[in-house]
N, C-alpha and C positions, 0 to 999 in steps of 0.2 A: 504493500500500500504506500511505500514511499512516494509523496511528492503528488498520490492521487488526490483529484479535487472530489470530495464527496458532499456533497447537502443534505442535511439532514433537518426536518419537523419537527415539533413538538419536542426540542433540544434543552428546554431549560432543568428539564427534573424528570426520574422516572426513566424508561426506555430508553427513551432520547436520549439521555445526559450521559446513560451509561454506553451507549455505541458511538455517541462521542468522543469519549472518552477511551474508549479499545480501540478506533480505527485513528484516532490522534496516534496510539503508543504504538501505531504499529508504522510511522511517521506520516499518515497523512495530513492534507488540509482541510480540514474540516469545516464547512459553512453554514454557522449554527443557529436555526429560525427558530423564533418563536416571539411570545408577545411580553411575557416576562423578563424585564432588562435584568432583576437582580439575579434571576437564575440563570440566564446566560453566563452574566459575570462570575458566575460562583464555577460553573463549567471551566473556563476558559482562564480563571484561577487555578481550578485543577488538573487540567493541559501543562500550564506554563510551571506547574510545580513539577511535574512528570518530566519534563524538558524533551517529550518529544511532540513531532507533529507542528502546526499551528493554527490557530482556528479564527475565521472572518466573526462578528456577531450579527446578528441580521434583525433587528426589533421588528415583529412584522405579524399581524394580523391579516391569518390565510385567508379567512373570510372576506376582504377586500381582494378580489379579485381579480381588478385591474391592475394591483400593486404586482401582483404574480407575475403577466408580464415584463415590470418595469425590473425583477429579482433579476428574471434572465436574460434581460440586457445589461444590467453590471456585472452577471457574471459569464457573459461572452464579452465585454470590453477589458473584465482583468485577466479570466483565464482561456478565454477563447475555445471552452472544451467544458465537459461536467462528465465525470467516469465514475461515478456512483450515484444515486438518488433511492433515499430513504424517506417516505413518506411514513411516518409515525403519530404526526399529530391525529388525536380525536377528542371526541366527548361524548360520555352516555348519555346525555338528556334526559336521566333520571329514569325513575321504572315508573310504569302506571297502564295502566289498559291502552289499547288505540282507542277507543271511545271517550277517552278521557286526554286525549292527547291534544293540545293548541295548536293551531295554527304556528305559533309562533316557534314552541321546540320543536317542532315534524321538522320546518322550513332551515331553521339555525343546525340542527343534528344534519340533514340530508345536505346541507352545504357545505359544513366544516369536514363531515367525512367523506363525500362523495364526489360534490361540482368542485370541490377545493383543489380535490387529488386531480380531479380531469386537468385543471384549467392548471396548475401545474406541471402537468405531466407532458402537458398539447405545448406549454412555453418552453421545454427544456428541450424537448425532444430534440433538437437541430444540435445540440449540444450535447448529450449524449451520444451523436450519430458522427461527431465530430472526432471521440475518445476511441481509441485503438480498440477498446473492449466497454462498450457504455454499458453499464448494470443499472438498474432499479428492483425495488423492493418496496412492497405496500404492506402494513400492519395488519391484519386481519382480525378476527375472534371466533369461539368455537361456535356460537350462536348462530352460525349461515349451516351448521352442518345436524341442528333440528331444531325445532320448533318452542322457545323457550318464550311462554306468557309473561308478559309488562314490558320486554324489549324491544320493542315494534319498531319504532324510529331507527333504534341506532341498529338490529339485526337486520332489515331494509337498505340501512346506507352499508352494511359490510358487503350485503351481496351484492348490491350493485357494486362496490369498489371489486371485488369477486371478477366480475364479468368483466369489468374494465379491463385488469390486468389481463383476462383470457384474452380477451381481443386484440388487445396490443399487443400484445406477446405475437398471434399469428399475422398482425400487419409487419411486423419485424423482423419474423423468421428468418427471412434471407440476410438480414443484416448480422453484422459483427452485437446490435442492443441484443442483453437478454433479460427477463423482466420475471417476476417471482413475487408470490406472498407466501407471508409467514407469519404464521398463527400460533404466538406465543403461551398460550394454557395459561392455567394460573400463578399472577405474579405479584409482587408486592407493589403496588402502585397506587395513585390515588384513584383511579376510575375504579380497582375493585374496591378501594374501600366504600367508594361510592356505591357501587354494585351488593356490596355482603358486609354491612356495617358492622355487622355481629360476628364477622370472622377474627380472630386472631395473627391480624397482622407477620406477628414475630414466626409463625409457622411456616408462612410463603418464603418461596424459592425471590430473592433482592435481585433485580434490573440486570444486575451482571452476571447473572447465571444464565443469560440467555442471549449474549451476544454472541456466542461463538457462530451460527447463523447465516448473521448478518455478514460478518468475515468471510464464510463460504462462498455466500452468494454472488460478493463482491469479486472473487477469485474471477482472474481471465480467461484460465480455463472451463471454467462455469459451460455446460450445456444444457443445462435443464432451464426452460421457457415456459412460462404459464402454468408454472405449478405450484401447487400448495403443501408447502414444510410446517408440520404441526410439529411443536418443542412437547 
């Protein structure tokens, strides 16, 4: 990973911060989104203490998603290339019936997980196509694989994010891009604690017991296209 340009979502805490944080020590450059400035900083503190890699901050709310194009035009004007993309950001929008679901969380959950990662994914692409070996990786959850009551919003936006990457995956096929989700199980972060308020925390598997993954995926040698790696 020397010297690879990778981006990664939802970078401040949690998943994020920890695959930051591995594909830094493994010397990449890391370019680290999210909307949270102190936990970026707190990242990118622990980067510079590690003394390998080095990492851009990127303050930036996915959900504007005009802004998404303007990400990948600075960074086709600094590195003229992007050889990873880790789309990690999301949010559960809470549990509750679809009958009881607003307009407002259906709209905010189906855009931060779904149109976020499209309009993303549609900006970077030229740049990814630009890398000797362009990789991506979308976050997934176990919830697209049955039918789990009060999850309606955010199991809706995994599977479409689901199809997304299928598709892309076989518009790509001929190229050097190869694209992947990964369905981390259960891990110590705030969205489960969101999810299972009553669980015990201290029990779950911590952020870094499941990057190795993400490193895989990343590998140039990589052939595996549109498929799903459950941890």
């Amino acid at each position: 990973m020397q010297d690879k340009i990778v981006l990664i979502t939802g970078a401040s805490r949690g998943i994020g911060a920890a695959v930051a944080k591995r594909f830094a020590s493994l010397g990449a450059h890391v370019v680290l989104v999210a909307r949270t400035v102190g936990g970026l900083e707190e990242v990118d503190d622990a980067i510079r203490a590690e003394g390998h890699g080095q990492a851009t901050l990127v303050p930036l709310d996915l959900r504007k998603l005009d802004a998404l194009d303007g990400l990948a035009v600075q960074l086709a004007e600094r590195f003229g290339k992007l050889d990873v993309l880790v789309g990690n950001a999301g949010i559960l929008g809470g549990l509750r019936p679809l009958a009881h679901t607003t307009n407002m969380i259906w709209d905010e959950v189906l855009l931060l997980n779904l149109t976020a990662n499209w309009r993303l994914l549609r900006a970077v692409d030229p740049l990814l196509k630009k890398s000797t070996a362009g990789r991506a990786m979308f976050v997934t959850s176990g919830v697209t694989q049955h039918v789990m009551p009060f999850f309606g919003a955010y199991a809706v936006s995994k599977a479409g994010l689901e199809m997304m990457v299928r598709t892309y995956a076989a518009e790509v096929a001929s190229t050097p891009v190869r694209i992947n989700l990964i369905d981390p199980g259960i891990v110590r972060t705030n969205m489960r604690a969101e999810a299972m308020p009553g669980e015990d925390p201290n029990t779950l598997p911590a952020p870094e017991a499941v990057t190795d993954i993400f490193v895989q995926l990343a590998d140039a040698i990589l052939t595996a296209n549109g498929e799903r790696f459950h941890i």
